[in-house]
N, C-alpha and C positions, 0 to 999 in steps of 0.2 A: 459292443460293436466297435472295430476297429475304423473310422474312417476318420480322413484329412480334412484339418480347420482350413478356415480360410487362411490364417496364416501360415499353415503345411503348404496350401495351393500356392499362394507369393512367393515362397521361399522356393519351391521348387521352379517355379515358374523363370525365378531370379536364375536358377542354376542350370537350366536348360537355354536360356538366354547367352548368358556366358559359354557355356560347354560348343555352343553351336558360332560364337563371334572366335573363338579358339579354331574350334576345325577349321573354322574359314581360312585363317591365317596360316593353320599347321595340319596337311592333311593328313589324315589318317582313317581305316578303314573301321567303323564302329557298324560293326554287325547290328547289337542293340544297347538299349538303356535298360535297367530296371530300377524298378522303385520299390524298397519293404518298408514296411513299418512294423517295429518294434514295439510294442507297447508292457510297461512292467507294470501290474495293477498294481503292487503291495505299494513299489515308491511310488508309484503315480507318478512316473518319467516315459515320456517318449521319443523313440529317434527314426528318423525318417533316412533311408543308406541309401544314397542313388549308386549303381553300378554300371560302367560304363565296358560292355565285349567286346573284344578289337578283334578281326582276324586277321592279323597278324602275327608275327616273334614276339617273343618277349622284351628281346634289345629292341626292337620298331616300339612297343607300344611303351615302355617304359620313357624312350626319347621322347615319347607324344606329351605322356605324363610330366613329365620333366615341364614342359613347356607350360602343358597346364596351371603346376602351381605355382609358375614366373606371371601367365595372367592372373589370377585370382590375388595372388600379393600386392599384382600392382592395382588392383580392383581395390582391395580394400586398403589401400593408402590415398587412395585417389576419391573415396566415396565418404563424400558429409552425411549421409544419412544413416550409415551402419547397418545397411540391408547386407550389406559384400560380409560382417563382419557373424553379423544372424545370417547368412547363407554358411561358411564356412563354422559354426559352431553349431549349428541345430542341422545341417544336414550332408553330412561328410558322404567322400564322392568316393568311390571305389574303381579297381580296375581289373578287371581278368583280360587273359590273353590265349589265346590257340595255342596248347601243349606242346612239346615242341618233340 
C-alpha cells in the first residue's frame, strides 16, 4: 500500500504553504495541484512530485516559475530548521502549462 507518512503530510504541507505565500505575492492562474507518489519497492526509495497547472502560456507560467524558485532559495537560506531544505530535496515541484 501506497500512502503518506507523516513526514510526506509536513513536507507537503511545508510546500503548499510556500506555493500559496508566492501566488500571493506573484499572481498567476493555477488551475490545479497534484500530488504522486512514486514508490520503488526493490530500493525501497520514495518520491513524493507535487505539480503545479497553470492556465496560462508557457512564457506567463515559466515567469511565475522563475519567481518561484527566487522564493524557495531565499526559504531555504533563511530557514534554521531545514524543513525548506527537506521540502526542496524529498519533494520537487513541477509545472505544466496550456499548449499553446
Amino acid at each position: 500500500m501506497n500512502v503518506l507518512t507523516t513526514r510526506d503530510r509536513e513536507l507537503l504541507s511545508e510546500n503548499f504553504t510556500k506555493l500559496a505565500q508566492v501566488n500571493s505575492d506573484v499572481r498567476c492562474s493555477i488551475s490545479k495541484i497534484s500530488v504522486d507518489l512514486f514508490v520503488d519497492a526493490q530500493e525501497g526509495g520514495r518520491e513524493i512530485v507535487v505539480t503545479s497547472h497553470f492556465d496560462v502560456d508557457a512564457a506567463t507560467a515559466l515567469t511565475y516559475w522563475d519567481s518561484i524558485g527566487g522564493h524557495f532559495d531565499r526559504w531555504m537560506l533563511g530557514d534554521s530548521t531545514d524543513i525548506a531544505t527537506a521540502v526542496m530535496d524529498q519533494v520537487p515541484t513541477n509545472a505544466r502549462w496550456r499548449p499553446e
